[in-house]
Every structure is written in C-alpha cells, then in structure tokens.
DOROBA-15321 format. One record per residue (C-alpha): residue in one letter; x, y, z. Coordinates in steps of 0.02 Angstrom, whole numbers, padded with zeros to 5 digits, always signed. Last residue first. Example, Ala and Ser with C-alpha at 12.3 -4.5 7.8 and 13.67 -1.06 7.14 Angstrom:
REM DOROBA-15321
S+00684-00053+00357
A+00615-00225+00390
REM end
This chain:
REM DOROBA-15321
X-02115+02313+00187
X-01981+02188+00105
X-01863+02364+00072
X-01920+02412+00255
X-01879+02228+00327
X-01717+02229+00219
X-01635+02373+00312
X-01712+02353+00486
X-01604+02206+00461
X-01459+02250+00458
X-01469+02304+00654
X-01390+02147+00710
X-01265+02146+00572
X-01185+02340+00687
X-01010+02339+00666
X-01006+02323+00490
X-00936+02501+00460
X-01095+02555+00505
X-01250+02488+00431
X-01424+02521+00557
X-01350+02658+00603
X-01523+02692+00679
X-01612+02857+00605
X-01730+02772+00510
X-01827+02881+00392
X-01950+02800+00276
X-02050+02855+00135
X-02153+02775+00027
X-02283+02892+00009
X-02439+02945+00110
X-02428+02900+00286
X-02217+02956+00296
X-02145+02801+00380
X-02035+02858+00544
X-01884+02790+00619
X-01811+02867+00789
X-01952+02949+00874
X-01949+03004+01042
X-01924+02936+01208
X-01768+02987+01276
X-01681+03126+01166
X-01659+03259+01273
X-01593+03133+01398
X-01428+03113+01272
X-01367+03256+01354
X-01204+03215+01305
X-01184+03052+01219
X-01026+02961+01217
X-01047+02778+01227
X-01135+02644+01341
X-01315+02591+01372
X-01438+02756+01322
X-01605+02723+01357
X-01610+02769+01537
X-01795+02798+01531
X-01946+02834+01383
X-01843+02692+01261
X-01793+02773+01089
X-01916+02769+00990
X-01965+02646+00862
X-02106+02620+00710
X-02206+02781+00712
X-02325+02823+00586
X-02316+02993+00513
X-02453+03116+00463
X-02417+03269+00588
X-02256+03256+00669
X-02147+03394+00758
X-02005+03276+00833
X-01900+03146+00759
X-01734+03081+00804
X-01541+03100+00751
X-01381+03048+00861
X-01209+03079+00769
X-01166+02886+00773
X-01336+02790+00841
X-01358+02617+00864
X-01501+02505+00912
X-01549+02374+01035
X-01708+02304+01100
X-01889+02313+01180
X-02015+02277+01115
X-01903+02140+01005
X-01849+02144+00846
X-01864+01996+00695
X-01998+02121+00612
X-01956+02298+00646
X-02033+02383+00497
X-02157+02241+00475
X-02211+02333+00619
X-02264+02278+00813
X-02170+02458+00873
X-01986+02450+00917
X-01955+02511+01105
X-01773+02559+01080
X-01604+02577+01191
X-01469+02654+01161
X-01285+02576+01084
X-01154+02715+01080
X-01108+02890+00978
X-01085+03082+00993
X-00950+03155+00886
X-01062+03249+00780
X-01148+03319+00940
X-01373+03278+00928
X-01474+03307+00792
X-01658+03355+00803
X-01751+03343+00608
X-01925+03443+00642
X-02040+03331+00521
X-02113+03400+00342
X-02037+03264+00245
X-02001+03236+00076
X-01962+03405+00031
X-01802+03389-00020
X-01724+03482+00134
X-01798+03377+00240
X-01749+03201+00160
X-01582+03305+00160
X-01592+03297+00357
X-01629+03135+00356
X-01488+03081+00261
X-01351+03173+00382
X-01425+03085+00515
X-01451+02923+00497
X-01533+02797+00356
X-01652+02882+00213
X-01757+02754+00129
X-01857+02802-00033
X-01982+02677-00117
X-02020+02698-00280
X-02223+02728-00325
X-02228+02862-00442
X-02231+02999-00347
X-02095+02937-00256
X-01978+02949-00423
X-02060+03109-00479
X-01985+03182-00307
X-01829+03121-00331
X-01789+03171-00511
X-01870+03344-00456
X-01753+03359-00322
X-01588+03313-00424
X-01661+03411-00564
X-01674+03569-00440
X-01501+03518-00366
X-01434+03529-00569
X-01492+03714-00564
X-01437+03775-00390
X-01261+03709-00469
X-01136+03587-00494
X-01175+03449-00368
X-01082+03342-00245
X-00941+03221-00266
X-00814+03323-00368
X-00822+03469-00269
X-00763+03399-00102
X-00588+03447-00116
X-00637+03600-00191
X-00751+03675-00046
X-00937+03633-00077
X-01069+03729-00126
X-01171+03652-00222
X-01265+03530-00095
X-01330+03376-00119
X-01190+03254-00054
X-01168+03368+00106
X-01315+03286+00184
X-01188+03165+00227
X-01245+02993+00193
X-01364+02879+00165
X-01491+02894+00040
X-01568+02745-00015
X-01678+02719-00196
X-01770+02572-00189
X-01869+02506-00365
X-01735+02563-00487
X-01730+02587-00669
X-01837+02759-00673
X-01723+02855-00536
X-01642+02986-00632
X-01545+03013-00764
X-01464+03172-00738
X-01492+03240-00576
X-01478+03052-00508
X-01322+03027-00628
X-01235+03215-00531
X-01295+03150-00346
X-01184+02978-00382
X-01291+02819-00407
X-01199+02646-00318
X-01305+02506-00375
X-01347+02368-00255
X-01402+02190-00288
X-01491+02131-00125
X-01405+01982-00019
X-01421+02045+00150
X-01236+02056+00123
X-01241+02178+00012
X-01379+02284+00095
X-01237+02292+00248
X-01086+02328+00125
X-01216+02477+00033
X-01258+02561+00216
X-01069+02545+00273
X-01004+02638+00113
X-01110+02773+00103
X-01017+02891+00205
X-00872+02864+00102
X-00717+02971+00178
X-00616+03111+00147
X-00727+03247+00206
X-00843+03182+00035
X-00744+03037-00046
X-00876+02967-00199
X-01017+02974-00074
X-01141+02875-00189
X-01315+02870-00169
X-01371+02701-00148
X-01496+02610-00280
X-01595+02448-00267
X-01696+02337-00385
X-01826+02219-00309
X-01856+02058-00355
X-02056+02010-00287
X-02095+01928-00129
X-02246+01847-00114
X-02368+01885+00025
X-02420+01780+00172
X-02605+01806+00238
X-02641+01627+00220
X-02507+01593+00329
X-02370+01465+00262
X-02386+01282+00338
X-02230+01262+00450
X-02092+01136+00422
X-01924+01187+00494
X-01767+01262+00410
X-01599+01251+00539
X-01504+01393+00438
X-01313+01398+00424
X-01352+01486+00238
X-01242+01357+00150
X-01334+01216+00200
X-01501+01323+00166
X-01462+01343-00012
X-01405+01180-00050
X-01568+01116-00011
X-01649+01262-00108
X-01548+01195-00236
X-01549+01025-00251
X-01685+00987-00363
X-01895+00984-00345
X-01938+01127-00214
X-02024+01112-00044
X-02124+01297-00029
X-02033+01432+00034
X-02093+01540+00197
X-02009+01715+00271
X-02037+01778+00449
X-02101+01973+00453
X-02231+01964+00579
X-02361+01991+00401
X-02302+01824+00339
X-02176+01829+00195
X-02172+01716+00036
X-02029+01657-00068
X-02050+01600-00246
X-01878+01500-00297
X-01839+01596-00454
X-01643+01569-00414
X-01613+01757-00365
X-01776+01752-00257
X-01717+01610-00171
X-01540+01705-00157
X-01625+01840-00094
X-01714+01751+00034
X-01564+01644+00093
X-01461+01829+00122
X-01637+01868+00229
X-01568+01727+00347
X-01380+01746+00343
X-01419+01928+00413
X-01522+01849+00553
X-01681+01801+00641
X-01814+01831+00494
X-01851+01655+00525
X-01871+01540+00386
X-02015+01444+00381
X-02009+01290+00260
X-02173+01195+00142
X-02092+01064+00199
X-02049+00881+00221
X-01966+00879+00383
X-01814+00973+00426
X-01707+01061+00289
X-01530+01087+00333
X-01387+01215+00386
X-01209+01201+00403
X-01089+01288+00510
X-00924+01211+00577
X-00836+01310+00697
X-00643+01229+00709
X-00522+01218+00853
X-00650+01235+00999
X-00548+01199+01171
X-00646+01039+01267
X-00761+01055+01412
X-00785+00968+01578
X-00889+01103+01683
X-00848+01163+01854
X-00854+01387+01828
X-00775+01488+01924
X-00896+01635+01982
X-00944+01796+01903
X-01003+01699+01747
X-01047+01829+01602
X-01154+01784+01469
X-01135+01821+01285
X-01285+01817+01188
X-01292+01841+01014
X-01341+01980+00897
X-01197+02070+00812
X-01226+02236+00885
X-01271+02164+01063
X-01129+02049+01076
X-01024+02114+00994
X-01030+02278+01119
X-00934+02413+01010
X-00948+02579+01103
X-00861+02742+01122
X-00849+02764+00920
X-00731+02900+00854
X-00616+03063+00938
X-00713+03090+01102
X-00742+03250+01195
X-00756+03346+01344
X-00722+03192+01445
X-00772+03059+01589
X-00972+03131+01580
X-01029+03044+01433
X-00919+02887+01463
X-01071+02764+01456
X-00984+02584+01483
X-00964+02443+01373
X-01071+02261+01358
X-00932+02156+01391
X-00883+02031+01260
X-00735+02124+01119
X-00655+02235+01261
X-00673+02058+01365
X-00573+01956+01231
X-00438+02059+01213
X-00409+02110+01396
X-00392+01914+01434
X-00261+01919+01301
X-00156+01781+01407
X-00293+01678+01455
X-00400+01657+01645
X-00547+01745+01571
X-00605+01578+01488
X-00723+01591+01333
X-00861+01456+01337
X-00967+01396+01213
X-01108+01323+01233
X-01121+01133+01150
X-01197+01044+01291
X-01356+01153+01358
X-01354+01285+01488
X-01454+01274+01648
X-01489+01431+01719
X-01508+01412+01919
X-01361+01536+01954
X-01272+01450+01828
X-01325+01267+01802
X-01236+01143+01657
X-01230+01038+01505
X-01117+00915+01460
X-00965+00923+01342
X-00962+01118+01344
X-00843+01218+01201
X-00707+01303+01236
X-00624+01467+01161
X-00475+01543+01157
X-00420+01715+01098
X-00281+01738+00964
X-00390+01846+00863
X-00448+01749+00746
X-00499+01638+00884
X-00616+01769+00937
X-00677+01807+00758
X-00722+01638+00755
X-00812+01602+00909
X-00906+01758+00858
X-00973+01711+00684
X-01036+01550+00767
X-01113+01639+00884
X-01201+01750+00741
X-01247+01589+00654
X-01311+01478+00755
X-01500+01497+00690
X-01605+01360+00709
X-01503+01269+00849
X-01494+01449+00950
X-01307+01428+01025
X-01250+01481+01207
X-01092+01587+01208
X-01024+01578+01399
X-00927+01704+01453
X-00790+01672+01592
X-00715+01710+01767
X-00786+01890+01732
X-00658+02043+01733
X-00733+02189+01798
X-00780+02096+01934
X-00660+02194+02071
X-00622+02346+01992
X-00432+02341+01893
X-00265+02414+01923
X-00226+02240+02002
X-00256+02130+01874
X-00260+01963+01927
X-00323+01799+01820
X-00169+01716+01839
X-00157+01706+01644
X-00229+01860+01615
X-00096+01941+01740
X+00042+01850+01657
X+00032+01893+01484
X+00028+02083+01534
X+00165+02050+01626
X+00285+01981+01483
X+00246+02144+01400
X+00328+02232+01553
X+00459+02100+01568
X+00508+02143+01381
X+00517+02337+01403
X+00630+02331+01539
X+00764+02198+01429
X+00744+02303+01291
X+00765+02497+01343
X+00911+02539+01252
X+00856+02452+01105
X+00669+02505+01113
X+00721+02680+01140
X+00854+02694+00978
X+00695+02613+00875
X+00573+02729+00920
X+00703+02865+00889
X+00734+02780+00727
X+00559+02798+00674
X+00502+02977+00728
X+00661+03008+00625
X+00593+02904+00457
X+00437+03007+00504
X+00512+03172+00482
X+00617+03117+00353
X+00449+03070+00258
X+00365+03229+00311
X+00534+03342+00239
X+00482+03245+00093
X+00306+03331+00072
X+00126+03272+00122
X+00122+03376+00297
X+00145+03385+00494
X+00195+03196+00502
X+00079+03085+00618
X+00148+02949+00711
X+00004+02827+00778
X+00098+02726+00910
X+00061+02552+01013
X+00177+02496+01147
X+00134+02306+01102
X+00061+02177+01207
X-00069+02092+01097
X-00203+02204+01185
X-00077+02361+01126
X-00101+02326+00952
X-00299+02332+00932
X-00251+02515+00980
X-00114+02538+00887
X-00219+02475+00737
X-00378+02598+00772
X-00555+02525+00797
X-00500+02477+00972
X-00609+02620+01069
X-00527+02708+01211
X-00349+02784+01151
X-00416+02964+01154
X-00366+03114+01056
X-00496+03234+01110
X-00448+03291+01264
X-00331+03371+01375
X-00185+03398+01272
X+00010+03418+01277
X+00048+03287+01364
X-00049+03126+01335
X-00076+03219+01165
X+00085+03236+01117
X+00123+03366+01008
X+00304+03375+00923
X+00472+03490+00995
X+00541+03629+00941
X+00508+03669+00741
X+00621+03793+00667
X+00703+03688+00531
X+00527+03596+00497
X+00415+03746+00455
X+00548+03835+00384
X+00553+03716+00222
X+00727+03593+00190
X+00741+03488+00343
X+00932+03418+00412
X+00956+03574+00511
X+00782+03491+00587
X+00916+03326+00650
X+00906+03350+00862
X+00720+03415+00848
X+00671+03241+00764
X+00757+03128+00868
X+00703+03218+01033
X+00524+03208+00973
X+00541+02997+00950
X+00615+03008+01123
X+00479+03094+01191
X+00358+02967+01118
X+00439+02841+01192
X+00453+02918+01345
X+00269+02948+01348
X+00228+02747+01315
X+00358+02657+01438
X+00248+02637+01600
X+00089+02697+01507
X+00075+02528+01415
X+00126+02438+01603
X-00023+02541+01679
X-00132+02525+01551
X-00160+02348+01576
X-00306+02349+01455
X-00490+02318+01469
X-00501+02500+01558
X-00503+02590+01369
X-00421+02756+01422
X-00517+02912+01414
X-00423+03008+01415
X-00292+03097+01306
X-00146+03003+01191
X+00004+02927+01186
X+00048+02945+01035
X+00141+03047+00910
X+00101+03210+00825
X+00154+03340+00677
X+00200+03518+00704
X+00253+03578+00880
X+00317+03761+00856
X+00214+03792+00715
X+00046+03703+00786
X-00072+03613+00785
X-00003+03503+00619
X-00070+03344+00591
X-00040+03241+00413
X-00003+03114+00402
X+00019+02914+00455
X+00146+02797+00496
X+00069+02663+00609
X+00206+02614+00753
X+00201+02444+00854
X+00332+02407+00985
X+00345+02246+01078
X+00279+02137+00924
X+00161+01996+00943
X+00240+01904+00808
X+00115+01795+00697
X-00026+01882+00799
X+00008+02055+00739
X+00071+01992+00561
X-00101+01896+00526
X-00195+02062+00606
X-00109+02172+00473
X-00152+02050+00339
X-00345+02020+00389
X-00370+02215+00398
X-00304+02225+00223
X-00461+02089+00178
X-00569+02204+00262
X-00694+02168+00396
X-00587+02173+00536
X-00713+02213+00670
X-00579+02261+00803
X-00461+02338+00678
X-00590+02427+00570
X-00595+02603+00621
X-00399+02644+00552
X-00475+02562+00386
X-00578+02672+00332
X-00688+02591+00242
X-00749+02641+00032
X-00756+02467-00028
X-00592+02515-00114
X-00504+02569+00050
X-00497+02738+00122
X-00404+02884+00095
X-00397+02901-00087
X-00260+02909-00199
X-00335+02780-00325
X-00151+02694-00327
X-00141+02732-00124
X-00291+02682-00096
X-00294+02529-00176
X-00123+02461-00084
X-00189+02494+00113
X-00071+02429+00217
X+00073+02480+00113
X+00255+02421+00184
X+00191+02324+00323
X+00373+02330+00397
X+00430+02189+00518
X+00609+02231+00592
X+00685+02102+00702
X+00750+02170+00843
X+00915+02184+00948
X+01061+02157+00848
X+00976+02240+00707
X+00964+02412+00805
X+01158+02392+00865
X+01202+02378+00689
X+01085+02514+00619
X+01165+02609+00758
X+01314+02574+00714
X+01344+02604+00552
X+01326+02463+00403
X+01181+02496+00300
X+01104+02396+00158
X+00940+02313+00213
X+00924+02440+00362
X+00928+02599+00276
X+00831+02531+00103
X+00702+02469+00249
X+00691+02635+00314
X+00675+02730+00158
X+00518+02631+00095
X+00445+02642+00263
X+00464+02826+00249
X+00391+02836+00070
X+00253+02712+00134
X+00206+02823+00284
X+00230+02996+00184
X+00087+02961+00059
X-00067+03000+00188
X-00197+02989+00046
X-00219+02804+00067
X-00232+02783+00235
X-00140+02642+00317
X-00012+02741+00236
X+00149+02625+00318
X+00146+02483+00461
X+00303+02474+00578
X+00307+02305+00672
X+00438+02288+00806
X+00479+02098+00844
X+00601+02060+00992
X+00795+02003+00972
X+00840+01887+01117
X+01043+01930+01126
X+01008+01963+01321
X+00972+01749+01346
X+00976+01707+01522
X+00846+01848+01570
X+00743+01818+01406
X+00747+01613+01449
X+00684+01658+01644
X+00558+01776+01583
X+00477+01664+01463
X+00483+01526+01571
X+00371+01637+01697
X+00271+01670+01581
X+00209+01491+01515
X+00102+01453+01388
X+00050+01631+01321
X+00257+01705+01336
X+00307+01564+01271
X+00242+01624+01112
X+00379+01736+01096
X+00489+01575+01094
X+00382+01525+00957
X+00414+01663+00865
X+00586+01653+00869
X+00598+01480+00831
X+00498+01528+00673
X+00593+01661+00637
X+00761+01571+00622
X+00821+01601+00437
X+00855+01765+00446
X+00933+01761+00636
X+01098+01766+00562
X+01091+01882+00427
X+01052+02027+00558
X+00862+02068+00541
X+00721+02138+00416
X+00558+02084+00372
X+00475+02154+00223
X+00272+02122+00214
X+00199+02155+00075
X+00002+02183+00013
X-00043+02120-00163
X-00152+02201-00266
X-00331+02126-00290
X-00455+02239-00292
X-00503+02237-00106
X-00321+02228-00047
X-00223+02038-00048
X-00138+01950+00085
X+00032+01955+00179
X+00124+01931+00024
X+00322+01884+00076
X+00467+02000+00094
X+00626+01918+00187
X+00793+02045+00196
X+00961+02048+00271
X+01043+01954+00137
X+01035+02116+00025
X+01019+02149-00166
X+00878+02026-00203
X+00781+02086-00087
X+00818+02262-00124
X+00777+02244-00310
X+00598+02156-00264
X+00562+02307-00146
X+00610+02432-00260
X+00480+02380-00393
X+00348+02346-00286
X+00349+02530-00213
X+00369+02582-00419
X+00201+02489-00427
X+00117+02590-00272
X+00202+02762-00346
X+00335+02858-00231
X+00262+03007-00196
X+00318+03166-00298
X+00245+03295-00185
X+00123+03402-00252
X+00103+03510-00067
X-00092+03507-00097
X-00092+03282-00093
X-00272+03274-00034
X-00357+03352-00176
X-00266+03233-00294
X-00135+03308-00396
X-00004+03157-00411
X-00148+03054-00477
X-00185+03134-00622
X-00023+03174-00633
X+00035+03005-00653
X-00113+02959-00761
X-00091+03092-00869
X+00110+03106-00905
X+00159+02996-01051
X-00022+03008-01121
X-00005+03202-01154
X+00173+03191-01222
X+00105+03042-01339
X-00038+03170-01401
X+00072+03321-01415
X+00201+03215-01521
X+00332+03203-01423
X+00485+03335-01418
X+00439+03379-01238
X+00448+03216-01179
X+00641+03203-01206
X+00666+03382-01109
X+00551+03315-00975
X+00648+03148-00941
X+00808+03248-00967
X+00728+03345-00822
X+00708+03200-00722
X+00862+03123-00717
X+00928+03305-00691
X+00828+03304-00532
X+00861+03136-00473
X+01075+03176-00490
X+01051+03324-00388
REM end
C-alpha cells in the first residue's frame, strides 16, 4: 500500500509540471516499460535502480559479498552477490578449494564431506539471461533481500548449508534496451559452449570458480497450459550422451517436483486467477515427449551440468509480479531440496568427477570415450588450434603438449601436438566440445536448437582421436602463445587458410599496404619499408613465406559493406552472426535497416548482404515485429527498386541462408526454385565445393553448415560453386529427410549480375570461423 501511494504522490507532483518537464520525467521509463515484449506493463525493477539496491543491501547486511564479474557489450557492469552465514563470509576461497578436491582427488573429497556434514555447497542462481524476460532479475532481486536480512528458519537452515551465488543480471544491455538478446544482437542462452560474449565470459568465470551443485537460470515466460502454467527442467530426449546422465537424472525430476510443490502449496499467496488456480507446473521430462531437449550445450544449464551441477531453466508463465513470486517459489523449493538432500546430492556430483578420472563410465558404449585427442599444429597457420587449446582450458579442461614426437597407428606426430587426456574430471566436457557428433534425425520428433557443434570441423582444426593409451612424455600447456613472422626477404604469400588470415588482408588494405590475390584465392604483399606489415603478421599468428606473386594476381581494392539490419524480428537478430563473422574478417560493416534501404538506398556501399529472415521485407507484420520491417506495399516497391538499381549498377549483392534467399526470390534477383527444408532442422553436411574463387581455401570435398536447410533447384543461367555431397552428406544433427537434398546446389552466382546465394551458415552465432570465409572469398571474388 505504502508503494502505491509513493507513487501516486509521485504522479500528483508530476502532474503540475510544465507539460514539457512532465513529458521528460516519464519518457524514457515508459518508453521502455512498454516494449513489445513486456504486454502485462509490469513495473520491472530498472537495471540502475537493480544497482542501486544492491549497493544499499551490502552495506546493510554482513551476510553479503557483491563483486563485478565482468562487463556487458556496452560496458555496464555485471554483479555477482554471494550470500552465506557470517561465518563462512570470509572463507570462500578455502571453500572452493576444497570443492576442487573433488578434480585432484575424489575419493578425499568424499571422505572430508562425510567427516565434515556442516560442508556448505555452492548453488548459483543466474537472473534474465534474456533481456525481455524481466521476472528473473526481479526474483533474484527479492531473494537476495530475503536471505541478506532474514532470520526464520528456513532461511537459517538454507544458509547453514549453501552458499548462495546470484548472477543478478546476466545480460545488463538487454535489459536497459529491453531486448532479448545482447547488444551485438546474440542470444545468449545459445552461446554457452562457444562463449563468445563478454556476459558469457562472467557466467562461465562463476561456474568454474565454484562448480556449484545446483544451477537454476530464471527465465519467462512459458505457459501450455492453465492448469500447469510456467515450466522447469528436466527436459525431453534426446539427451546429450557426453554426460553422466544417469547421476543428473538421479536427483533432476524430484527437483523439479519439489520446485512445483512449492509453488502450488503458496498460489492463495498470487493475485490474478491464472496463478491462484494453477495445479501443478510442466515438466518436460514428464509431461512431454519432445521438443524440449537437453542435447546441445548452447544453453547455461546445459554447459552447467558438465561442471557437475543439477542444471534448471525455470520459466514463469508471464512478465507480471505474480511471475516473480512464482519464480522466487520455484527458488526456495530448489533450495528446501538441495538442503534436505545434501549429503546424496554431493556423492553424486563427486561421481561424476570420479568416472573421468578413472576413465569408466558405465552408462556409456565402449569407445565412446577416446583415451585422448591429439591437436596437431600447422606451423604457418596455428591459429585455430591455438584458439582451441584455449577455449579448452577456459573451460576447466586440461591440455598437454608433446615433448617428442610420436607414431599412432603408423602416423607420426610431430613435438609440439597437443594432447587432451580423457582420463580428467570434465572428461564429458571436453569430448561434447572434440567428437565429431552424431545424426539424431530419427531419435525424436523434434529438436528445440542446434544438434551439432563439432569444433573441430566448424572451427577448422584437427582433432584426432587415440583409441588406445597413449606412451608419450609430455608436459600440461599453461599458456598458448601465438605470434606470427615474416620468413625470408619477401614479396609474402599469405594463405587464405584462416579467419586471422583474411583479418591481415584487411588490415593491409586498411594501412595502404597494396595486397594482391592469385586466382586459387591465396593473398600476396610485397616487402614493405617500416614496421608495420611486420607488426601486422606478429599479431595475425601467421607464419608469412616468400613466394613470387603470380602474374595473374589482382589487386585488392577497399571495399565498403552493408548488412541489413534485423532490429529484433521474432525476438532475435538474425543478422547478427553474419555482421560478427564479416567483422572479424576484418571488413568495416554498416548495419542498414529495410526502412534506410527504401529510403536512401544503396549508392555509398560496394557489398550489400542480406541475411536474415525473409520477414525483414515484408509489410505485414504483427506489432511486435512492426518496427523492423516495412510500412507499406509502397515503401517495399522503393526497397526493391533501391536494390535492383543498386545491382544494375555494378554492387555486389550476397544473400547467406535461408530466409535471405528466399527474399533474393521474391526481389527478383533470382529466377531459381528456393527448396527449404524443417525450421528446426540443423547439423554439419557435407559439400563438394567447385575449383572457385568462391571456395578458395576449401577443399573438394569439405564441411559446411546448414540451420533451416536451403538449396537450389530449377536453374537456367547460374554457375554452381558447392553442392551438397551426391551420398551420405549429412554428418550429425537433426535433419529429416535430409536425402532430398543430397547433391544439389547450395551456393549459386547469378551469370549476369553480381549475385550470389550461399545457403551455408557460413556466420552463425560464431560457431561456424571455418566457414567465414566463403564470406570474404565472394566479397574478394
């Protein structure tokens, strides 16, 4: 009561403004308040008011530690509150490294957590890892006021027994833009195994910091039904089989259930219908068949579970307050279970430790597991192993490096390969992020996201595995160095082997260093006076070696490129992967939304790309997606003829996937049949790439990537520069009747205008830098 007088004083005072000060007093907020995705007009608790609370509380209570984790995209600062009995405050670092007895030595672990009952474990609790789903943060907000402050007895039993770790806003720029995704325009619940976000970094720093037991992401909004509104994990098959799902599964559904019986047993406590008469919550893993799968580890419970946690996504029913005590009871019965369940719940986690360590895992296929990988290294170009050893160690994974070299079934690998051992504590860890994946096409009905992620093959280096021990003296790798250098006295090839590669080019280019390429696609710079192209290629990772440049070699010019923008279309940025790959290629990118295009056109750019939904060109649009598409049939007729004027001319137009292609159809800049495979259809196929300057830096006979599958039939005056492979092209994912597809075309070049269609992912969510370069070699074409 006293919050709603507060406020209407507040109104009453604003009211007697001048009209203009009234106006500014309440704009932004509102602004914000009434985004598409918040329909219920909650009053959210603001990002900076978030900050606000948090500093008062930890000043107010001895209970509480907040530090800055990291920092989002644009700058703001992500928190991390940790909560737990004054006496243990000031001992998390002996707790933690008793947790990480559980890596060195299980069996100690088990034997100190047996003598010692008072061990208090880590449960991590992250809030709004999308921006858009406002409850998380509110709840988390609520919680940690709860247990900062509160004295009863079960926040006093609950304390006794964990430490609380509360990632109060994963995702800080979304929430103050109120948009679901990040500012770089990723969704960050598919980036947890790539982790190419700086608000990815911070959530994976706290994961490995305290391996928690329990893990629960706060998100909204799910509602199948009346009587079950809202979910909470476990999920459908599949199940990923890198983890030890039998321990996760062990404790997961009970969890859940006791999360549901916390909410039904305080709904007289809700204020709408929907909540007071709600019976239960759906749980996939019981209520479902399919469609809500645990496989891929794009999602943070996911990732969570191979660092031992019981992972949960929670999802409240709606955007309103009755969601955030929703949640905040999803929470506590989490919380309730964990405590009562400790000591059970520990040795299970323990276990999983313990089976990578002694290399058994009994719900397993013989071989699944190899002894090892082993990670040679291309001296000219180390770069994408290089990028691997790190990511592996960033992700508590260890790595060794060969002293001498050695002979694998008669392959003789050279000092300096790297070596991951399967005989480690995360073993499921590092073999969901080096084994090639599986094709689960006929294992379910559906699939919620991606169904494969091979780093090896999307991020273009070799990982080999050894399916027998493996006598080698080696050393563990603390540090990756990577630095490049110019060999012999020039002129310099550089081989169009890598991302890092065609990022030198540009940044030649940049420097007015004249850079030439070859007609198989490798790039050649003369020996320069100065430091910088020798600075250049140190930074780049690049071995350069002297080779006299072709005769035939052409001179790159600077090229201006455009994206079409997705501004949020189905509440995401379809865009965004496309524009972070030609980024880091090194190109300067412009983001052009469908309404400048209409009315400004095209005339300051050289490369215009389109890829996206073909949504962005449309008119009619439901409201929430209004804003990023077009007006009218009128402004799509500019659109068009802004497009069409700018091929005429000479610009180059690039459509990547599916939903691109089929506007390249609808714009009349193709006459192709477009032939689309399921929406939720995905994995890694293979390709027979034509001898192109479209494919230069491929082989024959390669990789791609396809996310809602598109190819080419019907044609008349294209060329032809890949198709999917003629048999068993498709390696692992979730494609249903994929044969349909096997052997036709998958990126075209229109014969008499500068038009290409690739329907690769060739930039997704930066899973797929192998592929980038089918980007640059059509803008270089």
């Amino acid at each position: 009561m006293q919050k709603i007088i507060t406020r209407l004083l507040i109104l009453t005072f604003i009211a007697f403004l001048p009209l203009t000060a009234a106006t500014e007093a309440v704009s932004a907020e509102e602004e914000k308040k009434q985004s598409p995705f918040n329909a219920k007009h909650y009053d959210y608790v603001t990002y900076e008011e978030i900050v606000e609370q948090l500093q008062r509380i930890e000043k107010e209570s001895n209970r509480v530690s907040m530090e800055v984790t990291g920092k989002s995209t644009e700058g703001r600062n992500i928190y991390a509150v940790t909560i737990s009995d004054p006496a243990s405050k000031g001992k998390y670092g002996k707790i933690q490294a008793l947790r990480n007895k559980m890596f060195q030595n299980p069996g100690d672990a088990q034997d100190w957590a047996d003598k010692h009952p008072d061990f208090k474990v880590p449960v991590l609790i992250d809030g709004s890892i999308h921006g858009t789903e406002f409850v998380g943060s509110d709840a988390v907000l609520k919680l940690i006021e709860r247990f900062a402050f509160e004295n009863d007895q079960e926040t006093t039993e609950i304390l006794e027994n964990n430490i609380l770790i509360f990632n109060v806003v994963v995702n800080p720029d979304g929430r103050v833009d109120a948009k679901r995704f990040n500012a770089e325009g990723i969704d960050l619940n598919r980036d947890y195994i790539t982790q190419s976000q700086p608000e990815t970094e911070a959530s994976i720093k706290l994961m490995t910091e305290w391996n928690p037991m329990v893990f629960l992401d706060l998100h909204g909004y799910v509602n199948y039904s009346d009587e079950k509104p809202g979910l909470i994990e476990p999920t459908t098959p599949p199940h990923n089989p890198n983890y030890e799902y039998d321990l996760y599964s062990k404790w997961a559904l009970n969890q859940a259930e006791a999360m549901e019986a916390e909410i039904v047993e305080n709904k007289e406590n809700y204020q709408s219908d929907l909540y007071q008469n709600l019976e239960g919550v759906h749980i996939p893993a019981r209520d479902a068949d399919a469609g809500w799968d645990d496989y891929p580890p794009i999602f943070a419970p996911m990732y969570a579970m191979y660092h031992g946690a019981y992972g949960a996504t929670i999802e409240a029913p709606d955007n309103t307050w009755d969601g955030v005590e929703w949640q905040i009871n999803s929470v506590m019965g989490a919380l309730k279970f964990a405590t009562e369940n400790k000591d059970e719940m520990i040795n299970d986690q323990i276990e999983i430790f313990e089976r990578g360590i002694n290399f058994q895992h009994p719900d397993h296929e013989e071989a699944h597991f190899p002894y090892a990988y082993m990670l040679p290294v291309d001296e000219n170009d180390p770069n994408a192993t290089h990028k691997a050893v790190e990511h592996l160690q960033q992700n508590d994974i260890k790595v060794e490096e060969a002293k001498q070299s050695f002979t694998v079934n008669g392959e003789q690998y050279e000092a300096g390969t790297f070596i991951v051992p399967m005989d480690q504590p995360k073993a499921g860890l590092a073999n969901t992020i080096l084994w090639s994946g599986e094709d689960i096409s006929d294992d379910t009905s559906a699939m919620y996201d991606i169904s494969a992620w091979s780093f090896p093959e999307l991020w273009g280096f070799a990982a080999i595995p050894a399916e027998q021990e493996l006598e080698i003296t080696s050393a563990p790798v603390n540090q990756v160095t990577t630095s490049g250098e110019l060999s012999g006295k020039g002129p310099y090839i550089i081989p169009n082997s890598s991302t890092e590669a065609v990022a030198l080019v540009n940044a030649l280019i940049e420097q007015g260093i004249s850079v030439y390429k070859s007609e198989n696609g490798d790039f050649y710079v003369e020996k320069q006076s100065g430091n910088t192209l020798n600075k250049l290629a140190k930074a780049s990772g690049l071995k350069l070696n002297t080779e006299e440049i072709p005769d035939n070699a052409e001179e790159l010019e600077d090229v201006t490129v455009a994206i079409l923008k997705d501004g949020g279309m189905n509440k995401q940025q379809s865009h965004a992967g496309t524009r972070i790959a030609l980024e880091k290629l090194g190109f300067d990118v412009e983001e052009i939304t469908p309404a400048e295009v209409a009315e400004q056109g095209l005339n300051d750019y050289d490369v215009f790309v389109y890829s996206g939904t073909e949504n962005l060109i449309s008119y009619e649009l439901r409201e929430a997606n209004q804003p990023f598409g077009l007006e009218d049939e009128q402004q799509f007729d500019a659109f068009q003829q802004e497009v069409t004027n700018f091929v005429s001319d000479g610009g180059q137009y690039i459509a990547v996937g599916a939903g691109a292609s089929k506007a390249s159809k609808t714009l009349g800049l193709t006459d192709v049949e477009i032939q689309t495979g399921a929406r939720n259809s995905n994995g890694i196929v293979s390709v027979d790439y034509q001898d192109s300057s479209l494919t230069a830096g491929y082989d024959n006979n390669d990789i791609g990537f396809v996310y809602s599958p598109v190819w080419y039939t019907s044609l008349t005056d294209q060329t032809v520069a890949a198709s999917f492979a003629k048999e068993d092209f498709f390696q692992s994912g979730f494609w249903k009747n994929s044969e349909q597809a096997a052997g036709e075309a998958v990126i075209i070049q229109e014969n008499d205008q500068d038009v290409t269609l690739i329907g690769l992912e060739a930039g997704f969510r930066d899973h797929t830098f192998y592929l980038y370069r089918l980007l640059s070699n059509t803008i270089f074409e």
